[in-house]
C-alpha positions, 0 to 999 in steps of 0.5 A, a space after each residue: 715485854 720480851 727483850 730476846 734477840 733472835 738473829 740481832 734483832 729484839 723480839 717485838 712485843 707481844 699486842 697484849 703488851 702494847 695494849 697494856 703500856 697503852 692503857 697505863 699511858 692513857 690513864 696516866 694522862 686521864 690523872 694528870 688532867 684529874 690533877 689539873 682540874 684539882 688544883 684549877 678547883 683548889 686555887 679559885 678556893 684559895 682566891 676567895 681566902 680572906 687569910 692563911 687561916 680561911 685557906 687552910 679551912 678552904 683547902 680542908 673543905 676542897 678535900 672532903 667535897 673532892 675526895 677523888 681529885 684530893 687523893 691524885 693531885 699528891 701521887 706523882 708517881 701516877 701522874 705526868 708531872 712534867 705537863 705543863 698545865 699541870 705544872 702551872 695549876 700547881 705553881 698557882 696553888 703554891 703562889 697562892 699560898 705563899 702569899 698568905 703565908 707571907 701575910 703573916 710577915 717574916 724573912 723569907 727563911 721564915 716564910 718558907 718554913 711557914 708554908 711548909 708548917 701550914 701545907 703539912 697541917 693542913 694536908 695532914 688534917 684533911 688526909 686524916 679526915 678523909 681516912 676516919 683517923 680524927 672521927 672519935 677525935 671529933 667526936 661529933 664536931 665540926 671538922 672545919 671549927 676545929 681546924 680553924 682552932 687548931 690553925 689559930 693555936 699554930 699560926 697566931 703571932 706572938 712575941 716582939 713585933 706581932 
């Protein structure tokens, strides 16, 4: 878009310039409400988790059978992260998963180093999935068995008090 004065004023824009911001406003609501519509997808998985463990199979599972939402839910720089139903379906999912996290026990400096370590593993491994990275790895198994497997090594409690 031009910004050349000419007798104080700017220049305006050109109509293919304002078809163009339109467009990119327009396709950043469409992904915001893609996003939403994710995250309201992902958060009643998560409703049906019986534990941390099933909600990392379930969140593994909601990104191989909603590749698409998966992919824009976690690209702010393309959406409008300030929309408030965005913001509220996400504040679910996040809830959602503190609460499984804080299941397993712990203070709350634990608690929140727990949800980081279980959204990495989990965002990790369905990130690598979708991407064929864990194909020959697999070699053939059963993605969510060996998620679960990899969630129970990880998140199994052990030492006093467990």
């Amino acid at each position: 878009m031009s910004t050349k004065h000419r007798a104080g004023r700017p220049d305006l824009p050109r109509g293919s310039d304002l078809a163009d911001a339109e467009r990119g406003l327009a396709g950043q609501q469409a992904r915001s409400q893609h996003a939403q519509q994710g995250y309201e997808l992902l958060a009643a998985r998560f409703a049906e988790a019986t534990d941390l463990q099933d909600l990392g199979v379930r969140y593994v599972r909601f990104a191989t059978g909603h590749p698409a939402h998966f992919q824009v839910m976690f690209r702010p720089e393309l959406l409008r992260t300030d929309a408030p139903e965005l913001r509220a379906a996400r504040r679910r999912t996040r809830t959602q998963l503190r609460e499984a996290v804080g299941a397993l026990g712990g203070d709350e400096e634990a608690s929140g180093a727990g949800v980081m370590a279980a959204w990495a593993v989990a965002h990790g491994f369905a990130s690598l999935l979708l991407t064929h990275n864990l194909d020959e790895t697999l070699a053939g198994r059963d993605p969510e068995a060996v998620f679960r497997s990899l969630a129970q090594v990880m998140f199994q409690r052990s030492g006093p008090g467990a």
